[in-house]
C-alpha positions as semicolon CSV with decimal commas, in nm:
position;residue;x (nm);y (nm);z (nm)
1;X;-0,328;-6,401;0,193
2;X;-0,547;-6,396;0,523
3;X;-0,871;-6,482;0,532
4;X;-1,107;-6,357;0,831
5;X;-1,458;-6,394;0,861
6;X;-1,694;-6,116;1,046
7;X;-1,970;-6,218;1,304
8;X;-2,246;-6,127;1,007
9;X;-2,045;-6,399;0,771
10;X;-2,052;-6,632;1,052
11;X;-2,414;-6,629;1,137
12;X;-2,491;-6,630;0,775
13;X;-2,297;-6,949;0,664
14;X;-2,429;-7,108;0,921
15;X;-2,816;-7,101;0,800
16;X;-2,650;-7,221;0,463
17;X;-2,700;-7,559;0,284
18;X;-2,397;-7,805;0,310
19;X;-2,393;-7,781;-0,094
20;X;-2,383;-7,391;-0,082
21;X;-2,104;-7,437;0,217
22;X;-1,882;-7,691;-0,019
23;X;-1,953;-7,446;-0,361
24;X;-1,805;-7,128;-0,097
25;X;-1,488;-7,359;-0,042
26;X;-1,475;-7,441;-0,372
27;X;-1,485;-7,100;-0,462
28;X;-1,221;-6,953;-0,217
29;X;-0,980;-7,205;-0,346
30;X;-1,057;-7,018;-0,699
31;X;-1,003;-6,685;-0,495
32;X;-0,689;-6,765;-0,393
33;X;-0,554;-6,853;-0,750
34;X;-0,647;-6,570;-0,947
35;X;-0,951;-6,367;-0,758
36;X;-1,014;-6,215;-1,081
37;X;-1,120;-6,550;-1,273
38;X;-1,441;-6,474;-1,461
39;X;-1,639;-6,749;-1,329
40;X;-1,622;-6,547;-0,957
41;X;-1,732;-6,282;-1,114
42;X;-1,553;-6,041;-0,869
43;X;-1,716;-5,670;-0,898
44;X;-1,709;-5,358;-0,677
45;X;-2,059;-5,313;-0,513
46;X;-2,236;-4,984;-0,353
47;X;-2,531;-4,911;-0,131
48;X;-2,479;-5,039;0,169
49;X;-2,150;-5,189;0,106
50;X;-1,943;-4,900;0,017
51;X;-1,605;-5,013;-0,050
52;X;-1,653;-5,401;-0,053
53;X;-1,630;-5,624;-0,353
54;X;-1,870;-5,921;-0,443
55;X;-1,798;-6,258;-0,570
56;X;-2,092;-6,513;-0,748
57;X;-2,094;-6,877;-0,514
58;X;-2,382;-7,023;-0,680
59;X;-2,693;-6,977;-0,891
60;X;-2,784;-6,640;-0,708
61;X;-2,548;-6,684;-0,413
62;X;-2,301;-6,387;-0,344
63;X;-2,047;-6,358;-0,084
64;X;-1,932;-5,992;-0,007
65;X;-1,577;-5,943;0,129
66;X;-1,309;-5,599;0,123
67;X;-0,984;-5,639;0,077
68;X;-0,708;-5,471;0,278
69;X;-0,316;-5,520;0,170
70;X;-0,310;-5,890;0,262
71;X;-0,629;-5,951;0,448
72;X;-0,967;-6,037;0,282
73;X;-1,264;-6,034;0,533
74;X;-1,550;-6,182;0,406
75;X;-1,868;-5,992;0,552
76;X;-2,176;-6,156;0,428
77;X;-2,334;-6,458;0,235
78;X;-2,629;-6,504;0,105
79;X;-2,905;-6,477;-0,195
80;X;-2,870;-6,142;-0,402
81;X;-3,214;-6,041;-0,264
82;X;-3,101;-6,087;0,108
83;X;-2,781;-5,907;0,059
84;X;-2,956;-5,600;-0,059
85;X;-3,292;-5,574;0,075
């Protein structure tokens, strides 16, 4: 599995708290196992995501990514109401 990050994700985890930046690792590593396990949480999502897929980080931290044969690309992280505003 490849992992890519867009110039959104990038600009986003860098405003992030180191706690939020060691619960996304944390998470991946989940990801990677079984990117269904309940605990991510891992849903399709809509308006203005079409397509892309959401995972839970923290409390109300999401990180949206879409999936294409072997690539993920995450595309943004951040609160739920920042993501969708």
């Amino acid at each position: 599995m490849i992992f890519e990050y867009s110039r959104s994700f990038k600009k986003d985890y860098r405003k992030l708290s180191q706690k939020i930046k060691v619960a996304f690792g944390v998470r991946v590593e989940m990801f990677i196992l079984n990117q269904y396990n309940p605990i991510l949480n891992n849903h399709a999502i809509h308006n203005p995501y079409d397509g892309s897929r959401s995972i839970n980080i923290s409390g109300d931290i999401r990180a949206i990514y879409e999936i294409d044969e072997n690539t993920v690309t995450f595309i943004r992280i951040g609160s739920h109401s920042e993501l969708y505003k």
